[in-house]
C-alpha positions as CSV (number, residue, x, y, z in Angstrom):
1,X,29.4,-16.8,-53.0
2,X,26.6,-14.7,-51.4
3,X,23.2,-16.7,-49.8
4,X,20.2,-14.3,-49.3
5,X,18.2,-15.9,-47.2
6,X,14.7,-13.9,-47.4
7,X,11.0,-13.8,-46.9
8,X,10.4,-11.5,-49.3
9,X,9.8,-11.2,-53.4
10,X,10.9,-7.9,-53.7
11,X,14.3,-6.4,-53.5
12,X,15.1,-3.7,-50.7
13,X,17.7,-0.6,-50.5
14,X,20.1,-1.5,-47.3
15,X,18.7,2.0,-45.8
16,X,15.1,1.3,-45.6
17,X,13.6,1.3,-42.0
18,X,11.7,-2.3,-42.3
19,X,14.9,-4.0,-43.6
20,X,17.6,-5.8,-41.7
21,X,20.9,-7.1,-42.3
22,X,23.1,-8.8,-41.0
23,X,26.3,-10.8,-42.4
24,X,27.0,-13.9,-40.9
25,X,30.6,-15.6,-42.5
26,X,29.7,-19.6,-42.3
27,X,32.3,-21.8,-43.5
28,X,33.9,-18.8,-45.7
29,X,30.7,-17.7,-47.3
30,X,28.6,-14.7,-46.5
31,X,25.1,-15.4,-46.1
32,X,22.8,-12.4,-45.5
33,X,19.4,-12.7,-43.8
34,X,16.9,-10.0,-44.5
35,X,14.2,-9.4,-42.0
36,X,11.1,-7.9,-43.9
37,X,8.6,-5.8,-41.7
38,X,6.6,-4.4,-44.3
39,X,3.7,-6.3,-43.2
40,X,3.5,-5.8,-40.1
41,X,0.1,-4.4,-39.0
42,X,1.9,-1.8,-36.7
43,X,4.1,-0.8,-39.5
44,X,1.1,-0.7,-41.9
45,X,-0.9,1.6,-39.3
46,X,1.8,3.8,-38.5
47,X,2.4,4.3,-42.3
48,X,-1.2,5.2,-42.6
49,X,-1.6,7.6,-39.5
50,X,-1.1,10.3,-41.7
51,X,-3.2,10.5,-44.5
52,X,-5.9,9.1,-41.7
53,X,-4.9,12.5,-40.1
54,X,-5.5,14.7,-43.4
55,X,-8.7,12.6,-43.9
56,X,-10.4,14.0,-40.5
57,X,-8.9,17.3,-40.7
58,X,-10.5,17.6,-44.1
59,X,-14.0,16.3,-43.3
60,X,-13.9,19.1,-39.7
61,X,-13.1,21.8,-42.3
62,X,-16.6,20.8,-44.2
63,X,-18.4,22.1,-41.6
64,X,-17.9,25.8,-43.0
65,X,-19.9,26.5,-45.7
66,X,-17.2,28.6,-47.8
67,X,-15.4,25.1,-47.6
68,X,-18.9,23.5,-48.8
69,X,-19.4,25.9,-51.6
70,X,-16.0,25.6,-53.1
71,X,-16.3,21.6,-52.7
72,X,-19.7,22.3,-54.8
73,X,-18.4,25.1,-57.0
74,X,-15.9,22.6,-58.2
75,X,-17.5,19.4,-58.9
76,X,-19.9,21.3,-61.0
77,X,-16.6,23.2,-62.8
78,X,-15.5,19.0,-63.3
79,X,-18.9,18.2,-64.5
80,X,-19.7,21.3,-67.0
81,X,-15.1,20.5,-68.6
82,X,-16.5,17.0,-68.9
83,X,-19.6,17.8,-70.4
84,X,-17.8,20.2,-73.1
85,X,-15.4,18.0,-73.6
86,X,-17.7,15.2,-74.7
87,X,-19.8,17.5,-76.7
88,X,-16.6,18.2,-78.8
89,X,-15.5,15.1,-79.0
90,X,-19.2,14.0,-80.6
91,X,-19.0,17.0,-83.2
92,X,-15.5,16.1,-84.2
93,X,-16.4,12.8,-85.3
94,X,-20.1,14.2,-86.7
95,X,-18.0,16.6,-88.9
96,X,-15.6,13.9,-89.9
97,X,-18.3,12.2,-91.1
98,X,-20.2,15.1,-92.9
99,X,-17.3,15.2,-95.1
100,X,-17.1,11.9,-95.7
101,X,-19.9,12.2,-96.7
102,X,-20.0,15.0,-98.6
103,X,-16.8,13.6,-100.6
104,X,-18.8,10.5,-101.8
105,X,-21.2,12.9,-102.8
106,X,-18.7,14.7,-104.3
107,X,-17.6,11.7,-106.1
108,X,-21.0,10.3,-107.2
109,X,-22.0,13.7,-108.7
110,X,-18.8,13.4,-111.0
111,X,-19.2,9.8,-111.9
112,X,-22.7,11.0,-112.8
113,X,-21.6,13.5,-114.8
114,X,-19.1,11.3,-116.7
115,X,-22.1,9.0,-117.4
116,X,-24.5,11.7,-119.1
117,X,-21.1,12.8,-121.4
118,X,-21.2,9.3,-122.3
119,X,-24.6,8.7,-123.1
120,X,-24.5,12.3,-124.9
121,X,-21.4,10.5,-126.8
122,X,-23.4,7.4,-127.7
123,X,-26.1,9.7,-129.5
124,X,-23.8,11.3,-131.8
125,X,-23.6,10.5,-135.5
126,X,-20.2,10.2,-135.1
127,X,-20.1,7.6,-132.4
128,X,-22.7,5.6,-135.0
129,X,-20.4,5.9,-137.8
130,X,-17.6,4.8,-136.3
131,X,-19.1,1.9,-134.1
132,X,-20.8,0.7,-137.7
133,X,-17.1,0.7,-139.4
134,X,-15.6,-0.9,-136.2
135,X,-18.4,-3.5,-135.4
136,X,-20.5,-4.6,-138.6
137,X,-17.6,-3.6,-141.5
138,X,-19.9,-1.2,-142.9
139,X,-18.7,1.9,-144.9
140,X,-20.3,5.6,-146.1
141,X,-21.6,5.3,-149.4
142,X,-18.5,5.4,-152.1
143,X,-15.7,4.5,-150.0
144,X,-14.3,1.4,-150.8
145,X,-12.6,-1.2,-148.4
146,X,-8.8,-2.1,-149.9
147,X,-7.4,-5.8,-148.3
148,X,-3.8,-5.3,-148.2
149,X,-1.4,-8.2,-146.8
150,X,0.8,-8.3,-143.1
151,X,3.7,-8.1,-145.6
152,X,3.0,-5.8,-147.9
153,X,2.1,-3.8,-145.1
154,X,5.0,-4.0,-142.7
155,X,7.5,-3.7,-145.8
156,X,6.8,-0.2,-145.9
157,X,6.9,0.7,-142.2
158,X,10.1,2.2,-140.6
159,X,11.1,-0.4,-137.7
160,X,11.4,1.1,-134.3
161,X,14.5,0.7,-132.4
162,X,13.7,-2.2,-129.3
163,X,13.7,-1.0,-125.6
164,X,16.7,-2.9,-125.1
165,X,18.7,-1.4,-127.6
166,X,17.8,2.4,-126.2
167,X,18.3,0.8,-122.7
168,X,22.2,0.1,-123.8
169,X,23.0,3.1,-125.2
170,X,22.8,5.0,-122.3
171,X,25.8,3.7,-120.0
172,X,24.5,3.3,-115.9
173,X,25.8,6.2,-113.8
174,X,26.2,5.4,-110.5
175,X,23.7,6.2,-107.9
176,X,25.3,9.5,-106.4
177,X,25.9,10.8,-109.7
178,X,22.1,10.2,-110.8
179,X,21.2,12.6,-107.7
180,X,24.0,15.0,-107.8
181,X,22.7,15.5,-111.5
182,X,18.6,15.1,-110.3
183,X,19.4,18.0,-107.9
184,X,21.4,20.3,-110.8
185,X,18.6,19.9,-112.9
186,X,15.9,21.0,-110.1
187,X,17.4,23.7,-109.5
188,X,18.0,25.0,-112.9
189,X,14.7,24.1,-113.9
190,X,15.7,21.2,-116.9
191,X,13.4,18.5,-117.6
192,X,14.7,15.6,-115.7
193,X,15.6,12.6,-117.6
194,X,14.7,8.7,-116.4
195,X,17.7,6.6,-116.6
């Protein structure tokens, strides 16, 4: 068994310079102390010395103006990308809804459309006649209306085979053979059957 005796949260690589170890056996066990310098202000500031360094050399070089121009020159580059890239953005979504839009418009022109073919319909003599046979029971002058009964009627029909008897004619192919045949008959151009 392995005790890690620690003041820190995070785990560490043995090679890093702010870690320790050291394996003390007690009693047959190894317990491992880890020393964690990571916060030390010393370590912090020497860790920063660097980019503290970059900082001033960078400000020093601002005192040439070619360094000052190009500084300028490219926050206005930044500005005028971000600028454009906005301006797309806005007509994108304007267009999107333009033909939106223009769909519905589309759409309500057609339904329109529909409606005056209907109402053109409705005016016909045709539509009259057959709404006054269907409606009120009323005939053309000289027809006359025979009542015939359901079973007089239906005696002289031809009866229609039942969906379940057209359903067990055709035995169930399995599913492979059902594509193997779907894919014969695309490519030979033959109406494809639904079973």
């Amino acid at each position: 068994m392995v005790h890690i005796l620690s003041g820190c949260s995070f785990p560490f690589t043995r090679n890093e310079g702010g870690l320790t170890e050291e394996s003390i056996p007690e009693n047959g066990q190894n317990v491992i102390y880890l020393n964690c310098k990571m916060f030390d202000k010393t370590n912090i500031l020497a860790k920063l010395e660097p980019y503290l360094e970059m900082g001033r050399l960078y400000v020093l070089s601002l005192r040439d103006v070619r360094n000052v121009g190009l500084l300028v020159f490219t926050v206005i580059v930044l500005l005028i990308s971000w600028s454009g890239v906005k301006s797309i953005q806005t007509n994108y979504g304007l267009q999107k809804q333009i033909s939106k839009l223009q769909q519905e418009n589309d759409v309500a022109k057609l339904q329109n459309q529909n409606l005056q073919l209907q109402n053109q319909y409705y005016a016909t003599n045709q539509y009259l006649e057959l709404s006054a046979r269907q409606n009120l029971g009323l005939g053309m002058a000289g027809e006359k209306e025979l009542l015939v009964p359901k079973e007089v009627a239906l005696a002289h029909t031809v009866k229609q085979p039942s969906a379940e008897a057209a359903k067990s004619e055709v035995p169930k192919q399995p599913a492979w053979q059902r594509n193997f045949q779907s894919w014969i008959n695309f490519f030979l151009d033959r109406p494809t059957s639904t079973n």
